[in-house]
C-alpha positions as CSV (number, residue, x, y, z in Angstrom):
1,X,-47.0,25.8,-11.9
2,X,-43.6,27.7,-11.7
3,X,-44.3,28.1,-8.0
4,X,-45.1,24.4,-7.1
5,X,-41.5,23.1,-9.1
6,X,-39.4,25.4,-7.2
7,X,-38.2,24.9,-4.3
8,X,-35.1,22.1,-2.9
9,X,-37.7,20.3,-0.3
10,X,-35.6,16.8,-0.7
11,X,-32.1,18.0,-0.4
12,X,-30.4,16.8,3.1
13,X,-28.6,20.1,5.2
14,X,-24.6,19.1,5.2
15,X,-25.0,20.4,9.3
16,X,-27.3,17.7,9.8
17,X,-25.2,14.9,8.1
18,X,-22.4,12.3,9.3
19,X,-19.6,11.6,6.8
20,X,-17.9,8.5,6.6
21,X,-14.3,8.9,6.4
22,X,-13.0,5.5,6.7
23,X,-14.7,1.3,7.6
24,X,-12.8,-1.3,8.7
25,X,-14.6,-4.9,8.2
26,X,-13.5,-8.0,10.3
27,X,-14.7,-11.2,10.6
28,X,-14.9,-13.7,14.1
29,X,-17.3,-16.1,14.9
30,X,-19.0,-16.4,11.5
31,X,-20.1,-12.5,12.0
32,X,-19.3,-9.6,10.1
33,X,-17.6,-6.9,11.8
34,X,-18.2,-3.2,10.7
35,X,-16.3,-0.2,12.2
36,X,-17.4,2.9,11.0
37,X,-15.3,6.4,11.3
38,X,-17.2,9.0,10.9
39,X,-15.1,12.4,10.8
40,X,-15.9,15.9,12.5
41,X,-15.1,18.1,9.2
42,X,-14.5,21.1,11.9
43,X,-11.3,19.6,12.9
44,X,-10.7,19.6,8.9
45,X,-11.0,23.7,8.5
46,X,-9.4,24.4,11.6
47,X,-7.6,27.3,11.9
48,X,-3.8,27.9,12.6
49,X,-4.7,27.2,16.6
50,X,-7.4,24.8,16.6
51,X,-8.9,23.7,19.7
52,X,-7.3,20.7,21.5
53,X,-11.2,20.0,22.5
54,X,-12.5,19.3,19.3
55,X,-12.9,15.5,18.3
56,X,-11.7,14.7,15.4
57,X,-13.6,11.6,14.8
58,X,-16.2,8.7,16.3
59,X,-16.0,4.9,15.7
60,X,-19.2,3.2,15.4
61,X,-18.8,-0.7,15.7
62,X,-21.8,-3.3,15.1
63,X,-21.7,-7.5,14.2
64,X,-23.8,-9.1,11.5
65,X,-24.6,-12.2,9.4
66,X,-23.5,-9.9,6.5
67,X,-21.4,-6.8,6.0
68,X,-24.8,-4.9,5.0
69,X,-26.6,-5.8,8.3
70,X,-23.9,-4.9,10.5
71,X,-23.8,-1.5,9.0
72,X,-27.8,-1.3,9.0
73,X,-26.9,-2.2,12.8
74,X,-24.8,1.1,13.4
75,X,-27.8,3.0,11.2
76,X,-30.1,2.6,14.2
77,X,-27.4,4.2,16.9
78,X,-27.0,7.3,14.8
79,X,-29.3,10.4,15.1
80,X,-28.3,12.0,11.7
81,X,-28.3,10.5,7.9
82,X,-25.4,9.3,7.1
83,X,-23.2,10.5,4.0
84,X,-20.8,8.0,2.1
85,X,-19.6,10.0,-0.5
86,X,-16.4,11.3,1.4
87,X,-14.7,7.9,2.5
88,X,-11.3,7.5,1.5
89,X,-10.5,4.2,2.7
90,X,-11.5,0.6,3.5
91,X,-8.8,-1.9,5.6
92,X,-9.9,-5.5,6.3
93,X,-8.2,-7.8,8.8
94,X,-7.0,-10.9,7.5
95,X,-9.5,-13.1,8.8
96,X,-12.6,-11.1,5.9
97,X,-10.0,-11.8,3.6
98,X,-9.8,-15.2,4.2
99,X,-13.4,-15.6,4.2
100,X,-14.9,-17.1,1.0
101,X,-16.6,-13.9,1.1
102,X,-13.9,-11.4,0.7
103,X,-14.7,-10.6,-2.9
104,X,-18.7,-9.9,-2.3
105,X,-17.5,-7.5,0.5
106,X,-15.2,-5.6,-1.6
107,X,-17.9,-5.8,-4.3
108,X,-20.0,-4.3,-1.9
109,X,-18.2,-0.9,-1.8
110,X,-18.4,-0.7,-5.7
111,X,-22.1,-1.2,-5.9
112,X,-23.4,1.5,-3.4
113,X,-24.0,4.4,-5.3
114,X,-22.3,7.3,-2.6
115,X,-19.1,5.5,-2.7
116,X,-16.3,6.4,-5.1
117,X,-13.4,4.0,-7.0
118,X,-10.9,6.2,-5.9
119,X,-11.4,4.6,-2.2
120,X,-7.8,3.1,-0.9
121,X,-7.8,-0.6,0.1
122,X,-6.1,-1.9,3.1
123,X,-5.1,-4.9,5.3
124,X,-3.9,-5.5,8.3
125,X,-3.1,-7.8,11.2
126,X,-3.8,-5.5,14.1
127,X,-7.0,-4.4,16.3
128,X,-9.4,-2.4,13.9
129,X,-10.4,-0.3,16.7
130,X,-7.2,0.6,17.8
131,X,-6.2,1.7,13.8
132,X,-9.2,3.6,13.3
133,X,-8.7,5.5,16.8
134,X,-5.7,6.7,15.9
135,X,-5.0,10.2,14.8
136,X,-2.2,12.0,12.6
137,X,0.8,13.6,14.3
138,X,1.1,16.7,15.7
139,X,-2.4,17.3,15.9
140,X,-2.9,17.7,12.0
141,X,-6.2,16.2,10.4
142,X,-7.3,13.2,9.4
143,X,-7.9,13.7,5.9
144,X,-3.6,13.8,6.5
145,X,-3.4,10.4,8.1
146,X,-1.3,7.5,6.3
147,X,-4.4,5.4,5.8
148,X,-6.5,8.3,3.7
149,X,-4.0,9.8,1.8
150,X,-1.1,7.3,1.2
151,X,0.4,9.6,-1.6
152,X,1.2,11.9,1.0
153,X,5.1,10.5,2.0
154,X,5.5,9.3,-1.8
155,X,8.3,11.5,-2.1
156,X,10.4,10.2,1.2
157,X,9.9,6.7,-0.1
158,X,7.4,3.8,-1.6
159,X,7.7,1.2,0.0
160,X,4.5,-0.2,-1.0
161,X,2.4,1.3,-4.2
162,X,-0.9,2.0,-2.2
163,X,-3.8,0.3,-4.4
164,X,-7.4,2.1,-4.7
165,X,-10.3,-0.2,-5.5
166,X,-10.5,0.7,-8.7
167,X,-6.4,-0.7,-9.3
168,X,-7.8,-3.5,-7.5
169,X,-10.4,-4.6,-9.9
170,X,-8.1,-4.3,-13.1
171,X,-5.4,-6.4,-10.8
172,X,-7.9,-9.2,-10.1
173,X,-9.4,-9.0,-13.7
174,X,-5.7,-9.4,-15.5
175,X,-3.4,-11.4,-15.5
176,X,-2.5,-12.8,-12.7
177,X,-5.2,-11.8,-11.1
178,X,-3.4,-10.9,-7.9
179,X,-3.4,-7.6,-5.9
180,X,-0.9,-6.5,-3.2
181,X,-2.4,-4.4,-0.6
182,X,-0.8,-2.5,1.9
183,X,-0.1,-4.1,5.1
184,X,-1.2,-1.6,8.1
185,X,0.2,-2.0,11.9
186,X,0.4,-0.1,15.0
187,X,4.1,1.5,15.5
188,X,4.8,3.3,18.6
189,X,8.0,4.8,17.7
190,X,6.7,8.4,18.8
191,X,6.4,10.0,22.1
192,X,4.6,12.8,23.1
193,X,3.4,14.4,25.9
194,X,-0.3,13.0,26.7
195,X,0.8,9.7,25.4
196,X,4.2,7.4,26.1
197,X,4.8,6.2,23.4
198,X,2.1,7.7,21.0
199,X,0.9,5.4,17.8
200,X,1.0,5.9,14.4
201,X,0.1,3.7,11.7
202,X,2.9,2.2,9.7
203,X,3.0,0.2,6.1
204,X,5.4,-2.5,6.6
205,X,4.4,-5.3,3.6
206,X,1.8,-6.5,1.7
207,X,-1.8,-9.0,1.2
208,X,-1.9,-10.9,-1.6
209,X,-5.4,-11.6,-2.7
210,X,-6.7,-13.1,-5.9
211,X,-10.0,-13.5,-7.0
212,X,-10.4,-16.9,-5.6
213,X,-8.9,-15.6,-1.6
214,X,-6.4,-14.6,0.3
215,X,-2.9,-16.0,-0.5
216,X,-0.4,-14.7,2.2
217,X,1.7,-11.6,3.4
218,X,4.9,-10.6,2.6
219,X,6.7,-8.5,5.6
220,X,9.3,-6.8,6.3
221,X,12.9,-7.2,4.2
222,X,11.1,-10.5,2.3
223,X,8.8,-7.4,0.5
224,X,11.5,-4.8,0.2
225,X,11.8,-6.2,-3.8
226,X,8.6,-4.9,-4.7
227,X,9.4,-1.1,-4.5
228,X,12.0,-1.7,-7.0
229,X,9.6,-3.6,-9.4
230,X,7.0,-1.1,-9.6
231,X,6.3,0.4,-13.3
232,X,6.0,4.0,-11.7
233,X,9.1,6.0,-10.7
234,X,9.6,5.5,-7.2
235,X,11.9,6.6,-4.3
236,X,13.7,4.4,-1.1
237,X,16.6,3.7,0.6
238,X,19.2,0.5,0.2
239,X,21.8,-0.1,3.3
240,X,25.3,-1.6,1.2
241,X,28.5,-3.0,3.2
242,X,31.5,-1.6,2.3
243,X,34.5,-3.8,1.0
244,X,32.5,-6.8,2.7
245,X,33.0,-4.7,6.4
246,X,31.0,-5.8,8.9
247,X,30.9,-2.9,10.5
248,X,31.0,0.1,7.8
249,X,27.4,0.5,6.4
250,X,26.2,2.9,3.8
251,X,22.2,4.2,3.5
252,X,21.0,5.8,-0.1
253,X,18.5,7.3,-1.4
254,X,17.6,5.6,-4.5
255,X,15.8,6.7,-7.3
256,X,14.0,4.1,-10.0
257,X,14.0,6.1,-13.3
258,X,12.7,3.1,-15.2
259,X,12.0,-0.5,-15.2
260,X,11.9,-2.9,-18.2
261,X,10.7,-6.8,-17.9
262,X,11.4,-8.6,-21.6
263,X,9.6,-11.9,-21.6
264,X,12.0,-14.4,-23.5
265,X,10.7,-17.6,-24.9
266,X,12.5,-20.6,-26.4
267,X,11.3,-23.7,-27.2
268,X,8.1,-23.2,-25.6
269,X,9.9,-22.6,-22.2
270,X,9.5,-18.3,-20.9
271,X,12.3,-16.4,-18.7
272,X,11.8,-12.8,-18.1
273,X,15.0,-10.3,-18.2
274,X,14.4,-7.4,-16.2
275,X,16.5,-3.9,-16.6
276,X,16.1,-1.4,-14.4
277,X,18.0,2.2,-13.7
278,X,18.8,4.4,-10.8
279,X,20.2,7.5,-9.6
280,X,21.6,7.4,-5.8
281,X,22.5,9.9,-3.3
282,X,24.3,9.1,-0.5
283,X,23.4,10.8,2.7
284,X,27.0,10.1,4.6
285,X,29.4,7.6,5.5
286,X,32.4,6.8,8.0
287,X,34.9,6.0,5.7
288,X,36.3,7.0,2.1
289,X,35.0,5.1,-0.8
290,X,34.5,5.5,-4.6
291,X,31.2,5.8,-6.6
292,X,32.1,2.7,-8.6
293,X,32.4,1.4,-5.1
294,X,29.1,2.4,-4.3
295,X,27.9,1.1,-7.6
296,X,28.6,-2.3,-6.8
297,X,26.9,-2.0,-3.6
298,X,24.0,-1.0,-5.0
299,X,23.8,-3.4,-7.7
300,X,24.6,-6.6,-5.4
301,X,21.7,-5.3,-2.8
302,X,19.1,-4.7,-5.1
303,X,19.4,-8.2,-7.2
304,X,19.3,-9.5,-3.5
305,X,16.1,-8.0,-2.4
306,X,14.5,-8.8,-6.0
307,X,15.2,-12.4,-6.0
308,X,14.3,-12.6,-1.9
309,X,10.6,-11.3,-2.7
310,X,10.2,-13.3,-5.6
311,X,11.4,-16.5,-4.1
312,X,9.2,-15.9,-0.6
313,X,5.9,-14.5,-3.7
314,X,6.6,-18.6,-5.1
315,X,6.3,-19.9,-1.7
316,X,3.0,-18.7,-1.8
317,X,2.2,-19.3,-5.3
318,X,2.2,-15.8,-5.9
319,X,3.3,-14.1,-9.1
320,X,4.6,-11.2,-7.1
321,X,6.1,-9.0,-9.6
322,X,3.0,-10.1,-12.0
323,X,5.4,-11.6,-14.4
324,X,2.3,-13.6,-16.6
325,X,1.0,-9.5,-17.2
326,X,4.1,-8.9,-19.4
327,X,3.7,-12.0,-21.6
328,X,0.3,-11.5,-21.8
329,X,0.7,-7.7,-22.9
330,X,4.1,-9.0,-24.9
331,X,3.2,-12.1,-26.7
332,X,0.0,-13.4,-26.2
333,X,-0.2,-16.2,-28.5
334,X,2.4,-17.6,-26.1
335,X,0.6,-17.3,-22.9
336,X,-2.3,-18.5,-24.1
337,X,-0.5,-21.8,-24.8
338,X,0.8,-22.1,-21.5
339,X,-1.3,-20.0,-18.6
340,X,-3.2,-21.8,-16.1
341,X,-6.0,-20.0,-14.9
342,X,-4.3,-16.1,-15.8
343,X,-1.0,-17.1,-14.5
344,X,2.0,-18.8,-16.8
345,X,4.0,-21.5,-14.1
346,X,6.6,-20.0,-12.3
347,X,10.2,-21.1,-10.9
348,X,13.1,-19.6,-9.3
349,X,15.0,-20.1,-13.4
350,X,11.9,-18.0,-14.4
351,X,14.1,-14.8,-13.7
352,X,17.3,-15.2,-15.9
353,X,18.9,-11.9,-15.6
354,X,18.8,-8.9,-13.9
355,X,20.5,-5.7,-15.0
356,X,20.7,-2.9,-12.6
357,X,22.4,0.3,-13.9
358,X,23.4,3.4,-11.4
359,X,23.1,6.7,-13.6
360,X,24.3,8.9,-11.0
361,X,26.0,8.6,-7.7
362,X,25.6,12.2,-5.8
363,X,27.6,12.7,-2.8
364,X,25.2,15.2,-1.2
365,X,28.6,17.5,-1.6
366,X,31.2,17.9,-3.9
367,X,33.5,15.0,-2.6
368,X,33.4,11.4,-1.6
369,X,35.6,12.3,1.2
370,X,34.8,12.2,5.5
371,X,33.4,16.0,6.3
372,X,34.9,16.1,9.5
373,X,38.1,14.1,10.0
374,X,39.0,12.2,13.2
């Protein structure tokens, strides 16, 4: 009997497999659009020269009356099973997430048994195709790309906190059950030599989506206030004027150290105080200034951006900096009295004060003086 149990008869070769590294979903014309990328994992363990021939990865692309039929489509151009277990991400356009389906597609994801919660979510404006096409610079590997591993840069700067699915479940399951996703494009700030100007993807905002749709984007300088609000430490730049010049600028590097949001309620009536700490470093500058100086800079900018975000998050109906969270974990009695579906109401008062305190100022020398003098 020994003889007949042993044996692995049902267990797939990995040579004869396809792995998923990435999908992109759309939606035009009241179909589902699937893109598939599925990644060559010899481009992965390549060695120190690796073979310019080698592709790193295929796009599959099929249309369906549901997200599971269009990928049942690509099933029936393939020629080997296909393994889900390795995908890293997911981006939708904006047009699946203003679908009245965009929650069942997402769900979709979580039920399949290969796929993992650690799977980053993404959104974008821009040609899936094109995105999923595009490979890392300098010929490194995919599993390197920006879309894949988003924690990659984290230490240059976060611009936007990149959100997993299982972040996005908790976010649309509490209070105020909205979820910033990275917004994806196409830059072509890079040249290179087979391609003028090659393309790289680029975060450059955010998706709102709650759990009853899609609410907006925030791009550009309006959703530069988020990297400050985000409970984690983080790391970006701020550009300050100096003594109101027009023409003298000075770039940081900013460190949040911590970040503290005290829900304050009078007569029935909440405002949210909001404390937060930095070290800068300043990389260089034209002119001589003071740190105290630069601390002013700093502290004017970053209020700025803060209330910019959160003003452009109300024009949306968005609780950007998920403000209703903190009452709820704070005093829940209160927000029960008051929420409205998860969310407490919001105005531009809602904010009363915001503290910004500047630690450290490090020159990147020893001196706040020029380095070379004209």
């Amino acid at each position: 009997m020994i003889l007949f149990l042993s044996g692995c008869w049902d267990v797939s070769e990995p040579q004869r497999m396809y792995y998923v590294h990435g999908v992109g979903v759309d939606f035009k014309d009241n179909k589902y659009e699937v893109y598939i990328q599925l990644i060559n994992f010899a481009d992965v363990a390549k060695s120190e020269t690796p073979s310019p021939e080698t592709t790193p990865s295929e796009i599959g692309h099929a249309k369906g009356d549901t997200m599971e039929e269009a990928i049942y489509n690509i099933y029936r151009s393939v020629d080997q099973e296909i393994f889900w277990g390795h995908m890293t991400y997911a981006i939708f356009t904006e047009e699946v997430l203003k679908s009245e389906h965009a929650i069942s597609v997402i769900d979709s994801f979580l039920r399949f048994r290969e796929t993992r919660y650690q799977i980053f979510a993404h959104c974008t404006k821009d040609s899936l195709e094109e995105i999923l096409l595009i490979t890392p610079l300098v010929n490194k590997p995919l599993t390197t790309s920006k879309l894949s591993s988003p924690l990659n840069t984290k230490a240059l700067e976060t611009f936007i906190e990149p959100v997993d699915l299982r972040s996005l479940i908790i976010g649309l399951n509490e209070p105020s059950h909205e979820v910033a996703l990275s917004l994806v494009s196409i830059n072509e700030s890079w040249e290179s030599k087979n391609e003028k100007p090659a393309k790289e993807t680029s975060v450059n905002g955010s998706c709102i989506l709650s759990k009853d749709g899609f609410k907006g984007t925030l791009k550009g300088n309006t959703a530069r206030g988020t990297q400050w609000m985000l409970t984690k430490k983080n790391r970006g730049d701020i550009t300050i004027q100096v003594d109101d010049s027009e023409r003298d600028y000075l770039t940081l590097d900013l460190e949040k150290i911590d970040l503290d949001v005290k829900p304050i309620v009078k007569n029935n009536q909440v405002t949210f105080e909001i404390d937060i700490k930095f070290n800068a470093t300043l990389n260089g500058f034209k002119t001589k200034v003071t740190s105290d100086e630069i601390r002013k800079g700093i502290i004017k900018k970053v209020k700025e951006e803060i209330k910019t975000t959160y003003e452009e998050g109300l024009k949306l109906n968005v609780d950007i900096y998920r403000l209703s969270e903190y009452l709820y974990r704070d005093k829940v009695k209160v927000w029960k009295k008051i929420e409205n579906d998860g969310k407490i109401p919001l105005t531009k008062e809602s904010i009363s004060k915001i503290n910004v305190n500047v630690n450290k100022v490090n020159p990147g020398r020893k001196t706040f003086e020029e380095t070379i003098v004209e």
